[in-house]
C-alpha positions in Angstrom: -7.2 -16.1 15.0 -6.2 -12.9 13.8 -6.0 -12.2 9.8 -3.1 -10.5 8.1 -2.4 -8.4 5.6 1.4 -8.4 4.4 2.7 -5.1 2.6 5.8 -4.6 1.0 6.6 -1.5 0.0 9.0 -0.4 -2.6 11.0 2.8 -3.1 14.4 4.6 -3.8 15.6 6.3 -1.1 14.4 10.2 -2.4 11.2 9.2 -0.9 12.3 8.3 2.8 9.2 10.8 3.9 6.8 8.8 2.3 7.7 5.4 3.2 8.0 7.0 7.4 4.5 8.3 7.1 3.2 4.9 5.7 4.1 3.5 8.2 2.5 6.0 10.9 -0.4 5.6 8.8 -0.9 1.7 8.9 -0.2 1.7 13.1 -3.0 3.8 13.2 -5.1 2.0 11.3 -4.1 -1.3 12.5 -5.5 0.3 16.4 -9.4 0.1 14.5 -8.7 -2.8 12.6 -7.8 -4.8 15.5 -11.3 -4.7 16.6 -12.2 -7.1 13.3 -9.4 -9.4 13.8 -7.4 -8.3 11.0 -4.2 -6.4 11.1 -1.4 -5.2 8.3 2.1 -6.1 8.4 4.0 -3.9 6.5 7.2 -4.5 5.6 10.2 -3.0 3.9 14.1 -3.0 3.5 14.2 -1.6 6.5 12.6 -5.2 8.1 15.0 -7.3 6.2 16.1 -9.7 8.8 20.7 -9.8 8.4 22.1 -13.0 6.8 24.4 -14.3 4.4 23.7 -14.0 1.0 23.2 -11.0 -1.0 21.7 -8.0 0.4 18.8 -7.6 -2.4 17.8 -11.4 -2.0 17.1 -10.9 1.7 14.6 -8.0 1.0 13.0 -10.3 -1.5 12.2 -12.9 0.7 9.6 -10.4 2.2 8.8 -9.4 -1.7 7.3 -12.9 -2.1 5.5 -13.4 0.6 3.2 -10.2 0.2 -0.8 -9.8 -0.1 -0.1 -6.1 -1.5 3.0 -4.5 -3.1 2.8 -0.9 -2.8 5.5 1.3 -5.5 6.7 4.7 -4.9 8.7 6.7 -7.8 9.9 10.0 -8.1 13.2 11.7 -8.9 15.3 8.6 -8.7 15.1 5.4 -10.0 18.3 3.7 -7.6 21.5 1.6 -7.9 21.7 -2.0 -9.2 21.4 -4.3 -6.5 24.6 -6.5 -7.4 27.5 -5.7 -9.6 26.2 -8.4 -12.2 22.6 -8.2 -11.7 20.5 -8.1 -14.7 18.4 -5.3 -13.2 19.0 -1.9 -12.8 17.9 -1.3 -9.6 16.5 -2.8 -5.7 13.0 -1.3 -7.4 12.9 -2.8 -10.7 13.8 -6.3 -9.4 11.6 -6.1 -6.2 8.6 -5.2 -9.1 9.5 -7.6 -11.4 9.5 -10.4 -8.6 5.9 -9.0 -7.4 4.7 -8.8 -11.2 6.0 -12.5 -12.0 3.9 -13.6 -9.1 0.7 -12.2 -9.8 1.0 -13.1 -13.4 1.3 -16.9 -12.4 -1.2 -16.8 -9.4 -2.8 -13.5 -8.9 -1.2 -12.2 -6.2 0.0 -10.1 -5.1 -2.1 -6.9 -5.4 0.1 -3.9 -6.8 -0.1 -0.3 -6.4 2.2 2.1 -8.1 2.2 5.9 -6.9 4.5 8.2 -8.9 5.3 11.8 -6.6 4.3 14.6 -9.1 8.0 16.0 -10.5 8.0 19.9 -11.6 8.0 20.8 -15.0 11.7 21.8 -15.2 13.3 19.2 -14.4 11.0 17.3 -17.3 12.3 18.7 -19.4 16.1 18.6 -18.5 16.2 15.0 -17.0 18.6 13.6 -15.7 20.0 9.8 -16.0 18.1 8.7 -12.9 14.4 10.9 -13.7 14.9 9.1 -17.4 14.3 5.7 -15.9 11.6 7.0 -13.7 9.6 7.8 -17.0 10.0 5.3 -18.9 9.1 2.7 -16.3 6.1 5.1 -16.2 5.6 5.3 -20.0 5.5 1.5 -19.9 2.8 1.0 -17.2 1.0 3.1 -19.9 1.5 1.5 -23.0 0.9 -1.8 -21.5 -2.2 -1.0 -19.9 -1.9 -3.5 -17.6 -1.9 -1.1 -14.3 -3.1 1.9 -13.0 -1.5 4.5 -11.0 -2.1 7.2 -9.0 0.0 10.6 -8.9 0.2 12.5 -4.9 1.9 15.8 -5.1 3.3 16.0 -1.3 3.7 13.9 2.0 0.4 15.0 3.4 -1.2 14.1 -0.5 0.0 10.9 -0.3 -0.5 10.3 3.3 -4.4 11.2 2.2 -4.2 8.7 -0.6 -3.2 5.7 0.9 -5.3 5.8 4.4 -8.6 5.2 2.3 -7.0 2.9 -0.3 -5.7 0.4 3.0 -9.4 1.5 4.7 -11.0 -0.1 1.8 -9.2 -3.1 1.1 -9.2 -4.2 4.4 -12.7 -3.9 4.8 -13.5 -5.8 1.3 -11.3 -8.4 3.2 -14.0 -8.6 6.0 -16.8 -9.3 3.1 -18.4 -5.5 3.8 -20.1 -4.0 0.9 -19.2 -0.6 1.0 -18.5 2.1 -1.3 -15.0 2.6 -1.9 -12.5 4.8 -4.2 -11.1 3.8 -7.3 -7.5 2.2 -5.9 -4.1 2.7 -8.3 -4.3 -0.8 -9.6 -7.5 -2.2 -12.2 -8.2 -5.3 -9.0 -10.0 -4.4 -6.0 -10.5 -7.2 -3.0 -8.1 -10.1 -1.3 -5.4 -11.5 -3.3 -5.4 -15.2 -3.2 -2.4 -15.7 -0.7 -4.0 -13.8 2.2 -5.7 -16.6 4.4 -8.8 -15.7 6.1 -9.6 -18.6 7.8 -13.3 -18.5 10.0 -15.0 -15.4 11.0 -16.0 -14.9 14.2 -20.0 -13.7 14.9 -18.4 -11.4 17.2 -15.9 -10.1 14.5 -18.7 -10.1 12.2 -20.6 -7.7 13.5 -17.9 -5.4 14.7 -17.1 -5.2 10.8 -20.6 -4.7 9.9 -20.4 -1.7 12.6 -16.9 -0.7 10.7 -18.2 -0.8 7.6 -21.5 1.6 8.1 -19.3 4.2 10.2 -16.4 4.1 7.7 -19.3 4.5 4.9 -19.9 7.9 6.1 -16.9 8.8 7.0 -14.7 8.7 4.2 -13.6 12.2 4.5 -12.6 11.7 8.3 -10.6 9.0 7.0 -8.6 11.1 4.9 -7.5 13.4 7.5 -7.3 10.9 10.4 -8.5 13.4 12.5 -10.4 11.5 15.5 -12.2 14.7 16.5 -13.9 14.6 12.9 -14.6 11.7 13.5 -16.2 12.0 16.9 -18.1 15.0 15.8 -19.4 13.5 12.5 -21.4 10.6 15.1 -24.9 10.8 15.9 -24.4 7.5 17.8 -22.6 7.5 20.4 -22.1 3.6 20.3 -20.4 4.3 17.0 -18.1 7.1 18.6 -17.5 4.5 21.4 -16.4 1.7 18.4 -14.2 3.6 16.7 -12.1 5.0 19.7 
């Protein structure tokens, strides 16, 4: 039976670019992950399946249910989800939910990415950029998770591939070295249900793990003709394609 992975990811709507290319980035790894039996089901506001009640409380259905909740901040912090909600935003009470959980049961896993804001508009901040910063001043102070700054699309497109590379293959039991990822846990969340392990599927993550060893670079750019070329075996070339 095949495992999954469910991501929810979080963001205003200044960051519409990011959340598109996540989602390129997971359907191409899902095509080599498939091979292990595992896939990742991310989901967003965008997946939020129409019905009565309030539009926020829909999207949060998919909030609780996540292995991984994945935060993007930049410019703007958003709108309160309800004209007497006690949040200020979708964001804040789609974080609070995922924080709440984890606190009582240790899942899920969160990242939080900020997008790297130029220097003027630091220092004259607007209403929206304010609440950006200090959510971000209170991850600090708190100390109780890390986060990773990406300074483009194509910088945070490079980020995430070998963050999701990694945690899935820590979810296959595959020892291999992997990069520091945005939040101070590494390896599966207690709601993701692996269930048996094929010998089949075991090896093909054994081969997945060696080739994705040495190719951590590749993995950055998603460029299958660095990939290719980066082979000496040709079985392996033949794997990952």
């Amino acid at each position: 039976m095949r495992k999954v992975l469910s991501v929810f990811i979080a963001s205003p709507n200044d960051l519409a670019a990011e959340r598109g290319r996540a989602f390129e980035v997971v359907n191409e790894i899902n095509q080599t992950i498939k091979r292990v039996d595992w896939t990742i089901d991310l989901l967003g506001w965008e997946d939020a399946v129409p019905g009565a009640g309030r539009p926020q409380a829909l999207i949060n259905r998919d909030v609780a249910r996540g292995d991984l909740f994945i935060g993007l901040l930049w410019r703007r912090w958003g709108s309160p989800p309800a004209h007497d909600s006690t949040y200020s935003s979708g964001f804040e009470e789609e974080f609070s939910i995922a924080k709440d959980r984890r606190d009582r049961t240790g899942s899920p896993e969160i990242w939080m990415f900020f997008k790297s804001v130029e220097a003027a508009q630091l220092v004259d901040a607007g209403t929206q950029l304010q609440r950006v910063m200090t959510f971000r001043d209170s991850l600090i102070a708190s100390k109780a998770l890390l986060f990773k700054e990406f300074e483009s699309v194509d910088d945070w497109e490079k980020k995430l591939r070998p963050f999701l590379y990694s945690l899935v293959l820590a979810l296959v039991d595959i020892r291999v070295g992997a990069p520091d990822a945005p939040s101070e846990r590494a390896g599966p969340t207690k709601s993701i249900s692996v269930g048996a392990t094929t010998p089949d599927a075991q090896a093909a993550g054994r081969q997945l793990a060696m080739v994705a060893q040495s190719l951590e670079p590749a993995f950055e750019t998603g460029n299958l003709g660095d990939i290719s070329a980066a082979q000496d075996d040709a079985g392996e070339t033949v794997f990952l394609a």
